[in-house]
Backbone bond lengths (Angstrom), bond angles and torsions (degrees), N, CA, C in turn:
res aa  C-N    CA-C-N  psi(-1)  N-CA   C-N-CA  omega(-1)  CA-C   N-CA-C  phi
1 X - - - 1.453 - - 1.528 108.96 -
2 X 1.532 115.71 143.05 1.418 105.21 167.16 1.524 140.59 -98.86
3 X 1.043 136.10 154.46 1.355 117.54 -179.98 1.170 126.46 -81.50
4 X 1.684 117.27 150.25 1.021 110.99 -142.49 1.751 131.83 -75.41
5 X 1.044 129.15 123.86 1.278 132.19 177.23 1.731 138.01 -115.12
6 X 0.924 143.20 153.99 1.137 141.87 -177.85 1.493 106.31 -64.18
7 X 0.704 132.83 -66.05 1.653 122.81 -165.11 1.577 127.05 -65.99
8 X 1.614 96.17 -6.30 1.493 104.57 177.13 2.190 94.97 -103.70
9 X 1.051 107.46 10.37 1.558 118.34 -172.34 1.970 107.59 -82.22
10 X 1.368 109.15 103.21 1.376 118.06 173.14 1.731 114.30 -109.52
11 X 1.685 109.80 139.08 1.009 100.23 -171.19 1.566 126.10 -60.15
12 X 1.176 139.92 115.58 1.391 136.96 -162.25 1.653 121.44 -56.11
13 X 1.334 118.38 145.80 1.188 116.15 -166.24 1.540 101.63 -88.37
14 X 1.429 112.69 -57.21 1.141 130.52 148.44 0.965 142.94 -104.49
15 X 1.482 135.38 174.57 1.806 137.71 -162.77 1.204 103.07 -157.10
16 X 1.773 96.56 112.26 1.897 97.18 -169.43 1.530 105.80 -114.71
17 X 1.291 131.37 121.32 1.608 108.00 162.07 1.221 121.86 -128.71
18 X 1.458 123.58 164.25 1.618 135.20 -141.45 1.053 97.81 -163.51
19 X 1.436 127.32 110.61 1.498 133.08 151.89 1.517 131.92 -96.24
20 X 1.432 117.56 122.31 1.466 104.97 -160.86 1.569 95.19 -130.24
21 X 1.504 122.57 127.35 1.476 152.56 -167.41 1.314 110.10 -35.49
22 X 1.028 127.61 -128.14 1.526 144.94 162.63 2.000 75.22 -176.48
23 X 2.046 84.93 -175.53 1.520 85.95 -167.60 1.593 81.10 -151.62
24 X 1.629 111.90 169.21 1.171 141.68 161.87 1.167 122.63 -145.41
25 X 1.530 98.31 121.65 1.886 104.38 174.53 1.200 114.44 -92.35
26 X 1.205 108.06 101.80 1.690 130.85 161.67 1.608 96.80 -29.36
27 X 0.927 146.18 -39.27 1.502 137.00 -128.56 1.424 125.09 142.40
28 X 1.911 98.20 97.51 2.265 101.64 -163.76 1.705 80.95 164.00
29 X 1.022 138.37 -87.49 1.077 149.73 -143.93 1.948 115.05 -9.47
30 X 1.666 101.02 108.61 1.481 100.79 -163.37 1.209 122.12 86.91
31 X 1.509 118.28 -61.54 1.697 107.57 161.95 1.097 130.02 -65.94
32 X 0.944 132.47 -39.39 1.713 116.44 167.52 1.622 112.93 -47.87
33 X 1.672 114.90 -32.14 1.740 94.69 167.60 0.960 115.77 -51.79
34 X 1.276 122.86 -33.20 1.992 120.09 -171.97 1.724 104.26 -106.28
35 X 1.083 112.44 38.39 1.631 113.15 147.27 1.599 109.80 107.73
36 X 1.421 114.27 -22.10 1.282 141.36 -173.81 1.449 94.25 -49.50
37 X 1.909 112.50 168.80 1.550 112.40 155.74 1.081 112.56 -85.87
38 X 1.577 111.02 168.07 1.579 105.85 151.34 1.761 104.79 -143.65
39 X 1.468 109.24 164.03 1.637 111.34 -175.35 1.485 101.88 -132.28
40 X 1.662 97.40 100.62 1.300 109.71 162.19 1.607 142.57 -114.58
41 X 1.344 121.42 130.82 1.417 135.29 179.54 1.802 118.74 -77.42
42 X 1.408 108.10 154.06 1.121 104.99 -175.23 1.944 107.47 -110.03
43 X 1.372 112.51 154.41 1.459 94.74 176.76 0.913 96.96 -116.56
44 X 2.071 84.64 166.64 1.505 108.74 -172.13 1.591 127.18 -51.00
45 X 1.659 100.29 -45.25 1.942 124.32 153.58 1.469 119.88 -51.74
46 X 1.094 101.32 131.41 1.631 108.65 176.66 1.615 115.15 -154.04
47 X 1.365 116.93 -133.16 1.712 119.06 -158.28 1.575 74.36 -132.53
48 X 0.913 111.40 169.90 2.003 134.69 143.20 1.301 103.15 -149.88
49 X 1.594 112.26 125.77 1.051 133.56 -172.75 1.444 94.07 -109.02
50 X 1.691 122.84 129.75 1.578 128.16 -179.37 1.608 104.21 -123.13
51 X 1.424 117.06 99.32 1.791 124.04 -166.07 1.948 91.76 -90.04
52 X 1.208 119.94 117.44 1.167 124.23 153.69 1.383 136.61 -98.62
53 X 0.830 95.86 79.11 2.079 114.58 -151.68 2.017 82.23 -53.07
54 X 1.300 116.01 126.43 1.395 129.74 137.51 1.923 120.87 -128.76
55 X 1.275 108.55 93.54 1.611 113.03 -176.50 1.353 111.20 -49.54
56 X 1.984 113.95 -17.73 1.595 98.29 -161.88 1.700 82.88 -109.67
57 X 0.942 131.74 52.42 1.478 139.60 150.76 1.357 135.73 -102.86
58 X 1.125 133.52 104.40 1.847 149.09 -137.91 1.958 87.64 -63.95
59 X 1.381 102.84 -58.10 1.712 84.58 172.49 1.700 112.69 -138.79
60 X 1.481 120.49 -157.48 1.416 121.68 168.88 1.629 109.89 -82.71
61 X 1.459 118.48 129.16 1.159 108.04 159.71 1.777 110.58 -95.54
62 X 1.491 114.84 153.81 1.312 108.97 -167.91 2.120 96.04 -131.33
63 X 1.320 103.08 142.04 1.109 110.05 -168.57 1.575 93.30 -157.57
64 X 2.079 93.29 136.59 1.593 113.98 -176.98 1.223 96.02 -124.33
65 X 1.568 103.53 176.04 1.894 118.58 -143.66 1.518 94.19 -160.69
66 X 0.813 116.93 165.58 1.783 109.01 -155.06 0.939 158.38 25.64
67 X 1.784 108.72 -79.45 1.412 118.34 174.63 0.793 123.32 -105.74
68 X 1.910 135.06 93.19 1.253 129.80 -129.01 1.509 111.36 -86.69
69 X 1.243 106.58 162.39 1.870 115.90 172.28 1.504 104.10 -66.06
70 X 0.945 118.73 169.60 2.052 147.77 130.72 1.701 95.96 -84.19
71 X 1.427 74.65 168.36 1.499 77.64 174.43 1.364 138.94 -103.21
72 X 1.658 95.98 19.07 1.332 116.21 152.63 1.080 142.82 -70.45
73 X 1.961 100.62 -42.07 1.491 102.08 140.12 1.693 143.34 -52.56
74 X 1.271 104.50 -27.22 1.623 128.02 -166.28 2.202 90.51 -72.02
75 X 1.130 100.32 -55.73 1.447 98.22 166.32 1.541 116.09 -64.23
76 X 1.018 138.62 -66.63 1.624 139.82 -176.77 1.667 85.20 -30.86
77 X 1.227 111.79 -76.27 1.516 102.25 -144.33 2.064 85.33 -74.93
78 X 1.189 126.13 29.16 2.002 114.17 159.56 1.658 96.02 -88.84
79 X 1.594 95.62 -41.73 1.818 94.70 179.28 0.943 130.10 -30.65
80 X 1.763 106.86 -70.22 1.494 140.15 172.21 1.427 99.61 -27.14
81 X 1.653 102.37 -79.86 1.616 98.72 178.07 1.474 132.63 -32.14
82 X 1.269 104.47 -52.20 1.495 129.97 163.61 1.824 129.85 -24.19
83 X 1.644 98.57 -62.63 1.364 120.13 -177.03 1.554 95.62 -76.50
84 X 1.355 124.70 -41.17 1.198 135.96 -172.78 1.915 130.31 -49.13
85 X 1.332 80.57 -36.69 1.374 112.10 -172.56 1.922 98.15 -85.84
86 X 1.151 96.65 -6.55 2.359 101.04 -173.39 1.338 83.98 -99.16
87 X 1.699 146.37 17.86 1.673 143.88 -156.33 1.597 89.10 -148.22
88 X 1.520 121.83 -29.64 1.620 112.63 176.56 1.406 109.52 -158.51
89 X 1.220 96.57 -158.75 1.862 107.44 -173.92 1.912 102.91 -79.69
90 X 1.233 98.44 158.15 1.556 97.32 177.05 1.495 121.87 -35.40
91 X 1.473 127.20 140.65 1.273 119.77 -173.13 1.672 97.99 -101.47
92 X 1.569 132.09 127.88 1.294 162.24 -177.01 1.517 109.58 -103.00
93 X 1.376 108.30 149.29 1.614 101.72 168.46 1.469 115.93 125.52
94 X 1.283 101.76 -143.58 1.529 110.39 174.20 1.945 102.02 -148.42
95 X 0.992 110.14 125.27 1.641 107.29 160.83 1.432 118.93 -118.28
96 X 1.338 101.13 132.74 1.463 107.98 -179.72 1.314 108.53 -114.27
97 X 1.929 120.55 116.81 1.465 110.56 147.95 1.480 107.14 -88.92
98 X 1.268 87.35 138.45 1.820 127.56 159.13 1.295 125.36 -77.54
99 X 1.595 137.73 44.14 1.439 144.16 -136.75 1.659 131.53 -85.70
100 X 1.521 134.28 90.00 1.592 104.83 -160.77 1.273 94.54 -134.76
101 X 1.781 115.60 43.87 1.425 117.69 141.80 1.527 122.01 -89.96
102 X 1.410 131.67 167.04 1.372 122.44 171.56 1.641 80.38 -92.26
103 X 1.667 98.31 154.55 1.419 120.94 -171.98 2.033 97.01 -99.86
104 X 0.913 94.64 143.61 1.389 111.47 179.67 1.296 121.16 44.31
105 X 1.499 111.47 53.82 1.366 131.05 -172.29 1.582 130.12 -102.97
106 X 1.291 102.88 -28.86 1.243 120.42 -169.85 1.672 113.03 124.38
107 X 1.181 109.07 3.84 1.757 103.07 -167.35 1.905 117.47 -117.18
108 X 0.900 86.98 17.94 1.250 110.31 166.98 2.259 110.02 84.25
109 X 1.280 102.38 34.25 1.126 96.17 -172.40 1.868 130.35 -66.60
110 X 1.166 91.33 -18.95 1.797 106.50 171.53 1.776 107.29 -71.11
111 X 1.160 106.16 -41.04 1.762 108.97 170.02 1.125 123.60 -55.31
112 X 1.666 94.92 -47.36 1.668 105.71 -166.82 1.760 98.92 -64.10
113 X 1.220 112.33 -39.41 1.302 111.83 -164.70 1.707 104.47 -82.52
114 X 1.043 108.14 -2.32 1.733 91.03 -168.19 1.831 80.97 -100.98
115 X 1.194 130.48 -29.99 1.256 139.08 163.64 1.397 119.84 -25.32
116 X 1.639 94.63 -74.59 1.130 97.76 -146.89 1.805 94.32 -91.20
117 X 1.261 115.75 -10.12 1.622 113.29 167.45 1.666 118.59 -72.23
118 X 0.964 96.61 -40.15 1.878 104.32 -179.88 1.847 111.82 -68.04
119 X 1.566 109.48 -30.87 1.148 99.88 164.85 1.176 131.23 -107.27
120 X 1.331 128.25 25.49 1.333 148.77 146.96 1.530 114.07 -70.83
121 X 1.266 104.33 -49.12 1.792 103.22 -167.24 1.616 90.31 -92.14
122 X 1.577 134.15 -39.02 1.405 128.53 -151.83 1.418 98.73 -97.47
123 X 0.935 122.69 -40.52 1.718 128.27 -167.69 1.436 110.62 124.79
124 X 1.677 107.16 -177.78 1.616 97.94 173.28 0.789 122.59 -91.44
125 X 1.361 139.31 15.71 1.415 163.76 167.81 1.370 123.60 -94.33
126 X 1.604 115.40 38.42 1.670 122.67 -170.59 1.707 83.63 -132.24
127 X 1.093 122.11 72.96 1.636 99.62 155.14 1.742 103.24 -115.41
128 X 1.116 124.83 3.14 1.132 120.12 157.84 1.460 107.99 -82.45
129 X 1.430 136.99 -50.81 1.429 117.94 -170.01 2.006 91.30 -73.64
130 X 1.225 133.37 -38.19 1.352 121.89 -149.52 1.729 93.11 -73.09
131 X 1.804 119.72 -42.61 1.500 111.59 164.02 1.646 117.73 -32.07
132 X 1.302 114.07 -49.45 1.567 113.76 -140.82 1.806 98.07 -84.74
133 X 1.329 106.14 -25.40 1.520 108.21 158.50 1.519 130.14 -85.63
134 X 1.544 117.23 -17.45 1.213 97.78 143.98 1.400 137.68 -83.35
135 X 0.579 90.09 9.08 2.423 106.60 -178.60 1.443 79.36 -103.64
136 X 1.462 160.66 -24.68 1.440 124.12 176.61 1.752 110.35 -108.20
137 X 1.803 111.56 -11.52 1.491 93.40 178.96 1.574 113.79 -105.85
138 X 2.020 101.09 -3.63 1.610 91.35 176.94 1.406 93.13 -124.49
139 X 1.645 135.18 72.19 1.217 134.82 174.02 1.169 118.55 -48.33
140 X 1.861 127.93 149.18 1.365 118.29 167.92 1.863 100.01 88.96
141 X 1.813 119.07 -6.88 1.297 108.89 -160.68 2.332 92.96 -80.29
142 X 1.473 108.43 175.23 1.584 98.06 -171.70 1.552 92.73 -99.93
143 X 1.529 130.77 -14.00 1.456 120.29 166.42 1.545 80.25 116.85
144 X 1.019 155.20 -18.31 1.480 138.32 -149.67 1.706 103.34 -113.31
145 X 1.052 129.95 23.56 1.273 152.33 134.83 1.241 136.62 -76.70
146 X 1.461 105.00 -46.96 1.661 124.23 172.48 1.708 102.76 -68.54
147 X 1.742 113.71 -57.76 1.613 112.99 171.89 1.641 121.34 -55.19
148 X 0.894 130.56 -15.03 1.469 142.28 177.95 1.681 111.54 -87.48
149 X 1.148 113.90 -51.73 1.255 98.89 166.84 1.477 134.14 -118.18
150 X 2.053 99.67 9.95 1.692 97.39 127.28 1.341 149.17 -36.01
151 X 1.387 84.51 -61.02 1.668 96.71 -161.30 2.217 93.26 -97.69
152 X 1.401 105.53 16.05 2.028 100.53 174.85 1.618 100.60 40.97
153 X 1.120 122.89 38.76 1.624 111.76 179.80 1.623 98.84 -154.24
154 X 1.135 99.76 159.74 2.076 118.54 -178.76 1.933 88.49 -76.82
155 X 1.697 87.29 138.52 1.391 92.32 177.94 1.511 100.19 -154.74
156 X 1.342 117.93 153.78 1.445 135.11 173.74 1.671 98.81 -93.72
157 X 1.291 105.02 152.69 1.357 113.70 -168.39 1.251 91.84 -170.11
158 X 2.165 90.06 136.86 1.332 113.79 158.97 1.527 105.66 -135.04
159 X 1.550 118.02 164.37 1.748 110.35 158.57 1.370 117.63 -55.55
160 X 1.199 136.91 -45.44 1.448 164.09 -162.53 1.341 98.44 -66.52
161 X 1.250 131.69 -80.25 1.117 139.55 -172.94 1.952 123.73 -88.18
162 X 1.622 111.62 -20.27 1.303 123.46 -177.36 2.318 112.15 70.69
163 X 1.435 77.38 -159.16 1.796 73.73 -169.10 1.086 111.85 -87.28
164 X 1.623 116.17 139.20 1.578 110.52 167.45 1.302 114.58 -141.37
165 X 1.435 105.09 144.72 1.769 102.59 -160.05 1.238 104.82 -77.87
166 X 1.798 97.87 152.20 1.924 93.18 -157.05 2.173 75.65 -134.42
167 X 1.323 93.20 159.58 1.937 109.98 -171.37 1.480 86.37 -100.11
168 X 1.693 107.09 61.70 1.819 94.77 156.74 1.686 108.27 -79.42
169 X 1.911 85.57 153.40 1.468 104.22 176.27 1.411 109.95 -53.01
170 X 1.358 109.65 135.84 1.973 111.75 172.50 1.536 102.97 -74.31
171 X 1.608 128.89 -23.97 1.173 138.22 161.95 1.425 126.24 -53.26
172 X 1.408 106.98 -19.67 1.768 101.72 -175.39 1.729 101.84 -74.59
173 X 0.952 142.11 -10.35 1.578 129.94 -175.18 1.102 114.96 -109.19
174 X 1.689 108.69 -8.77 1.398 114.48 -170.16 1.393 129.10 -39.75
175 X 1.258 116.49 112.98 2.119 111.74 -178.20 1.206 101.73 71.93
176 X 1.505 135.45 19.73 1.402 152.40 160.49 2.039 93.84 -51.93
177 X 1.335 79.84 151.04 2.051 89.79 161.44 1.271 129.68 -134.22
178 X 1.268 155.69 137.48 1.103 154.01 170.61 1.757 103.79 -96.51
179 X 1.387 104.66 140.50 1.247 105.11 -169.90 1.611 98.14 -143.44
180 X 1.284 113.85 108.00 1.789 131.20 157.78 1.325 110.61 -15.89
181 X 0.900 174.23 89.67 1.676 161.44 137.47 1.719 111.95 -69.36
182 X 1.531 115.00 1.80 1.552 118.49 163.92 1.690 112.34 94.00
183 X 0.847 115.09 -178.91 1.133 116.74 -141.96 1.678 96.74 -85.49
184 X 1.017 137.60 155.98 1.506 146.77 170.56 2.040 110.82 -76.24
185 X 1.300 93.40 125.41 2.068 83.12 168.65 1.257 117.74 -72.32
186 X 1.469 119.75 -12.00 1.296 109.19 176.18 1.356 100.53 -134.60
187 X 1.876 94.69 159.05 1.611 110.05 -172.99 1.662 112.03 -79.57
188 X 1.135 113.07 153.33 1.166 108.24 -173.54 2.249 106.95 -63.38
189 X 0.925 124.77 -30.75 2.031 118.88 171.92 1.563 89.34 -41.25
190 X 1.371 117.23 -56.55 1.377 116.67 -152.19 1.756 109.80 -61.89
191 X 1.268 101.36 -38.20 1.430 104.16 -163.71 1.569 93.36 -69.26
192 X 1.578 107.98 -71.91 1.236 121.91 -154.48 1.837 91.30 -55.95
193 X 1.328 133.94 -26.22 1.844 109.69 174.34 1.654 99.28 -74.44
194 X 1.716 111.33 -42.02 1.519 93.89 160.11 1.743 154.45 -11.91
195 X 1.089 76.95 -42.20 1.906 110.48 179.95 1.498 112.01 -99.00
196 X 1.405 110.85 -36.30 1.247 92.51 -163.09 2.282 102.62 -86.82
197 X 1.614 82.11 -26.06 1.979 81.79 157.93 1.420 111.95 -49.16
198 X 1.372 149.72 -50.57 1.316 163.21 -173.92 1.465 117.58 -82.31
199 X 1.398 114.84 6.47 1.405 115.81 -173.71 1.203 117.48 -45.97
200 X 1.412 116.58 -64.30 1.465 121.94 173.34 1.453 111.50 -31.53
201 X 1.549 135.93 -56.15 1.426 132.05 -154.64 1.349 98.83 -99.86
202 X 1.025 118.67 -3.32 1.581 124.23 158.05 1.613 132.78 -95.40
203 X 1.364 84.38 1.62 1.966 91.54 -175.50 1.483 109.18 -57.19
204 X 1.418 118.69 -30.57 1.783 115.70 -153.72 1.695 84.06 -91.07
205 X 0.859 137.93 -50.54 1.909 133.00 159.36 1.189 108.59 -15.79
206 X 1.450 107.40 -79.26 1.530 122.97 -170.33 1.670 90.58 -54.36
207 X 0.640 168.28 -12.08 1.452 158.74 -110.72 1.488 100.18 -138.64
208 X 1.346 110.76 -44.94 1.372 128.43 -140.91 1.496 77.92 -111.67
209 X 1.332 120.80 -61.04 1.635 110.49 -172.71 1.685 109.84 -50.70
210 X 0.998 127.71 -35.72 1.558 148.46 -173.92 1.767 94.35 -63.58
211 X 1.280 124.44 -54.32 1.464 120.60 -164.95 1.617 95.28 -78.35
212 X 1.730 101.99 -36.59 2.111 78.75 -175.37 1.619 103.88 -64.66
213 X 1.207 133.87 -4.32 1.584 119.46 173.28 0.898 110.34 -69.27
214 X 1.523 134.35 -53.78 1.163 150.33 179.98 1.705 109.81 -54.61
215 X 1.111 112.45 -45.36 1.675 116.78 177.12 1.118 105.18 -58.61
216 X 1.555 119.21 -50.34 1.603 125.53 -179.35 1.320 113.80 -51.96
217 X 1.402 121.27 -66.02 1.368 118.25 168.41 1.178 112.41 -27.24
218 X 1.287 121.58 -65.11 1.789 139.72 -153.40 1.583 101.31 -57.51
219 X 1.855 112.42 -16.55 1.824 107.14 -159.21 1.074 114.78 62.48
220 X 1.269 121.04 57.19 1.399 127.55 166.59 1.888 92.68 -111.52
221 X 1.448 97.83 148.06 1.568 110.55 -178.82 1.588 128.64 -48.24
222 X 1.038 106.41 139.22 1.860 106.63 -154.08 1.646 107.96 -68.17
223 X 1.638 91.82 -32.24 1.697 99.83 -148.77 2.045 85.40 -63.77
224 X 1.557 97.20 -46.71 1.689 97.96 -154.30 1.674 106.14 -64.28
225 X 1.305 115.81 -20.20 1.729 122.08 164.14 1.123 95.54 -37.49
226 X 1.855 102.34 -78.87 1.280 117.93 -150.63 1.684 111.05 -38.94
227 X 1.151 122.76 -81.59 1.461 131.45 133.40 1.701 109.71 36.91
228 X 1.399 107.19 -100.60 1.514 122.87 155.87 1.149 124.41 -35.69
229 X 1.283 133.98 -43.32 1.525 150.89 -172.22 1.921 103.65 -62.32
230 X 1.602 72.35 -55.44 2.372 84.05 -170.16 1.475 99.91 -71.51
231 X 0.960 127.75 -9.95 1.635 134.76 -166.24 1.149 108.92 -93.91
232 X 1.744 121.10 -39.91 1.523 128.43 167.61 1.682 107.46 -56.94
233 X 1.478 91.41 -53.41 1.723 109.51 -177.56 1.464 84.98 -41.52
234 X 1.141 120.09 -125.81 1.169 137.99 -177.56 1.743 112.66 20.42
235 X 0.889 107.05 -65.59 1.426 124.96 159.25 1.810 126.52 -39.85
236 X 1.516 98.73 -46.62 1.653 94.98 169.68 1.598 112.39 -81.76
237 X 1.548 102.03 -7.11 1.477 95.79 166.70 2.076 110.63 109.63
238 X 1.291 98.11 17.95 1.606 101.08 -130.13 2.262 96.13 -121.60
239 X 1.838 93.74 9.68 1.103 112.86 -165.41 1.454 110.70 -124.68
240 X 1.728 98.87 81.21 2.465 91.09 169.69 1.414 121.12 -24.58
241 X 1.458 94.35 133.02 1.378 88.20 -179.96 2.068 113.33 -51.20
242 X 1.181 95.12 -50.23 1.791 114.59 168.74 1.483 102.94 -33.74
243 X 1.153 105.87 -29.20 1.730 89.96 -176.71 1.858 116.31 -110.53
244 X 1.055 124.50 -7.74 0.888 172.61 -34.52 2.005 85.46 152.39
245 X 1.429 94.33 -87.66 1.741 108.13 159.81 1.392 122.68 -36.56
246 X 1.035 93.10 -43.09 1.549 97.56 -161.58 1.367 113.71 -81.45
247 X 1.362 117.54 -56.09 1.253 120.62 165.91 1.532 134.52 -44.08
248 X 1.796 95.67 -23.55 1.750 106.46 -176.99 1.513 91.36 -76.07
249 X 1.930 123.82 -24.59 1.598 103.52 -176.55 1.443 93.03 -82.41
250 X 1.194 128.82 -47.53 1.367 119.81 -175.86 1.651 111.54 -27.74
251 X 1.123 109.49 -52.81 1.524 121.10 -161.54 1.680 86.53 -72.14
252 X 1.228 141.10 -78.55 1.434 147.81 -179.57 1.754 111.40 -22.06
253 X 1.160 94.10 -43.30 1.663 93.02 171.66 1.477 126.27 -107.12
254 X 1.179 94.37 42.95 1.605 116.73 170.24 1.547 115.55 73.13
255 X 1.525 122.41 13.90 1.751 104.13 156.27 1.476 112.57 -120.94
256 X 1.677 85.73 -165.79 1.688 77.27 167.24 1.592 113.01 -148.94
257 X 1.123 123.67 173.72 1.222 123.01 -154.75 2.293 117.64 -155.87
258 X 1.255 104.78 140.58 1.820 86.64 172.56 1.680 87.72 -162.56
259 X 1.483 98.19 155.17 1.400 113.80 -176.63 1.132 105.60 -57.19
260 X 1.704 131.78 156.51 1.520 148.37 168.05 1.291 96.80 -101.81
261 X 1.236 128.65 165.51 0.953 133.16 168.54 1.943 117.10 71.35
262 X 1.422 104.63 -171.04 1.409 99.58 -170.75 1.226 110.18 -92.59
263 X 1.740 122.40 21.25 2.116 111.65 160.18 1.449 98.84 63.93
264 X 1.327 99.14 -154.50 1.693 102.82 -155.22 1.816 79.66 -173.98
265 X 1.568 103.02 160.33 1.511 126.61 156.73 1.751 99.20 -84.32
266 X 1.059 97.99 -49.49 1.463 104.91 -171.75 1.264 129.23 -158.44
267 X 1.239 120.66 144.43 1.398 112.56 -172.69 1.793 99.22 133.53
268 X 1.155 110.75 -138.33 1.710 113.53 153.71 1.226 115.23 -121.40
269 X 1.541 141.94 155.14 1.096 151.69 -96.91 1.563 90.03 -152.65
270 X 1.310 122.71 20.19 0.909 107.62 173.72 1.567 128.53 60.53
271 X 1.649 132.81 -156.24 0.938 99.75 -177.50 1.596 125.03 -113.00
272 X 1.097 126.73 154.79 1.528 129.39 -173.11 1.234 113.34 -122.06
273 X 1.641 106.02 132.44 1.423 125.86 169.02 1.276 132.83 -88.50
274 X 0.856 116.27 145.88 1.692 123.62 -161.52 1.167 124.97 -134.66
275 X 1.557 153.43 139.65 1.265 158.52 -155.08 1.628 103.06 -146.91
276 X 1.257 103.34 139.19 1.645 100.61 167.77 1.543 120.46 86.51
277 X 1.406 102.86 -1.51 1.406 106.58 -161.23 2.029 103.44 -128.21
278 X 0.894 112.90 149.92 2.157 109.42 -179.62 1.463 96.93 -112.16
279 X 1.517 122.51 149.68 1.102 134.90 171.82 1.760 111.90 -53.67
280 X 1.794 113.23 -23.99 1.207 97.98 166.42 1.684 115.31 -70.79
281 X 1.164 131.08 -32.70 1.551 128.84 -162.10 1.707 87.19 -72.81
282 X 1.010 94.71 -46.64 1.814 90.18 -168.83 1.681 115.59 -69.35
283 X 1.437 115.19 -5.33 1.753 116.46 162.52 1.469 103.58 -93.35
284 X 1.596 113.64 -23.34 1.458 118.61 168.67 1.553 121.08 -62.18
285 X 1.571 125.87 -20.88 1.257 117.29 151.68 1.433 128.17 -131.86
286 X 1.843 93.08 61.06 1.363 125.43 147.28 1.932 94.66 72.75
287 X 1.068 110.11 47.09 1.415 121.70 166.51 1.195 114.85 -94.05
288 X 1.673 136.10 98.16 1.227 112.90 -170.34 1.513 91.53 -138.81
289 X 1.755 122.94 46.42 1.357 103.24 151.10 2.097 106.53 -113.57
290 X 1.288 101.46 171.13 1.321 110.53 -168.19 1.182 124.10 -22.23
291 X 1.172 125.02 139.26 1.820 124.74 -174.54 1.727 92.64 -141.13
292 X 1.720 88.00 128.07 1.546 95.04 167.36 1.666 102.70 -115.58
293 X 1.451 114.00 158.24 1.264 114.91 -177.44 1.527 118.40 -124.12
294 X 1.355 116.95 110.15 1.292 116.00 -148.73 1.791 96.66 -77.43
């Protein structure tokens, strides 16, 4: 695709737009691939994808808005286009994402975008073609990412049974934080086949991550999940040491906190949520990359 320019610019026939969430799993991460639950929320931040259908335009011009790509992203979303185009006639125009997730963080930003692009150009009626491209560009994913910021709503999820919308409290995240810890060295296919080589010595993890879903449901207290949750993490291996640190002060000064998303061996861990804790305590032990406050 090219970027965007004026001279490849035709007046649009139509003007489609689609905004799709990012997400956070409270509680699942890895176990739900192996059958476990998991309970995931959608955030307030997301993508907006703006499709300006022009047919008498030689190709797509593509243009981003905030939070910029690499150009790893800049390809992912040529794919998107790509697979997209095997669902209809050539796609023309201009598309603009509008972006204010961090990309490859843990928050579901590869979804949001294959999301919120497929139903811009396809309609809202593509979750069969927008599924069938995420099952080929995030292989190995457990589906409970794609249902979360399908359906923009908190949902319980299993393989067995799939997503079903559950009446979580809007209060459980309240004055919650998300905190940057940087980008992960490895992609989440890698990790999660990672794990599933190790299944066996990881079962009592998975085990334990599986019951904090179940606790959650049940209304049992968030902080002491949380707690349990980073401790499994930790355990599948799936927790920087760097972050790792941080969370033991987190925990020391009265909250608690565990990575979303699929962590890292190494690198940064992507991003981590936190309870109990204010963006001042957390510049108080020298935290100074991005903090969102849910």
């Amino acid at each position: 695709m090219s970027p965007l320019s004026p001279r490849l610019y035709f007046p649009p026939v139509k003007i489609t737009n689609s905004f799709a969430p990012g997400k956070i799993i409270v509680s699942g991460e890895y176990a739900v691939v192996f059958g476990h639950q998991g309970v995931a929320v959608p955030t307030t931040i997301g993508m907006l994808a703006t499709y300006e259908e022009s047919p008498g335009a030689k190709s797509l011009a593509t243009h981003w808005e905030g939070i910029q790509p690499t150009n790893e992203w800049r390809e992912f979303l040529d794919e998107i286009i790509r697979r997209i185009e095997k669902h209809r006639r050539p796609v023309r125009g201009v598309l603009t994402i509008k972006n204010h997730l961090p990309l490859g963080k843990g928050l579901g930003s590869s979804t949001a975008l294959i999301i919120a692009v497929c139903r811009s150009i396809l309609g809202t009626e593509c979750q069969k073609e927008a599924r069938s491209i995420e099952d080929v560009l995030n292989p190995g994913h457990s589906g409970i990412d794609f249902a979360v910021i399908w359906e923009k709503a908190p949902v319980s999820f299993t393989k067995k049974d799939g997503p079903k919308p559950i009446p979580l409290d809007h209060s459980l995240l309240a004055n919650a934080v998300l905190i940057d810890t940087g980008k992960p060295e490895q992609a989440t296919p890698e990790l999660v086949a990672w794990v599933k080589s190790r299944e066996k010595e990881c079962s009592n993890a998975l085990e334990t991550i599986g019951h904090c879903s179940e606790e959650l449901m049940a209304g049992k207290e968030l902080s002491e999940i949380l707690k349990k949750h980073h401790r499994a993490q930790v355990e599948l291996g799936i927790v920087p040491k760097k972050v790792q640190k941080l969370i033991s002060e987190i925990e020391k000064a009265g909250g608690a906190a565990k990575v979303v998303g699929a962590g890292a061996k190494s690198g940064g861990g992507g991003m981590v949520l936190a309870i109990g804790i204010t963006p001042v305590q957390l510049r108080g032990m020298h935290v100074q990359s991005a903090l969102i406050t849910l």
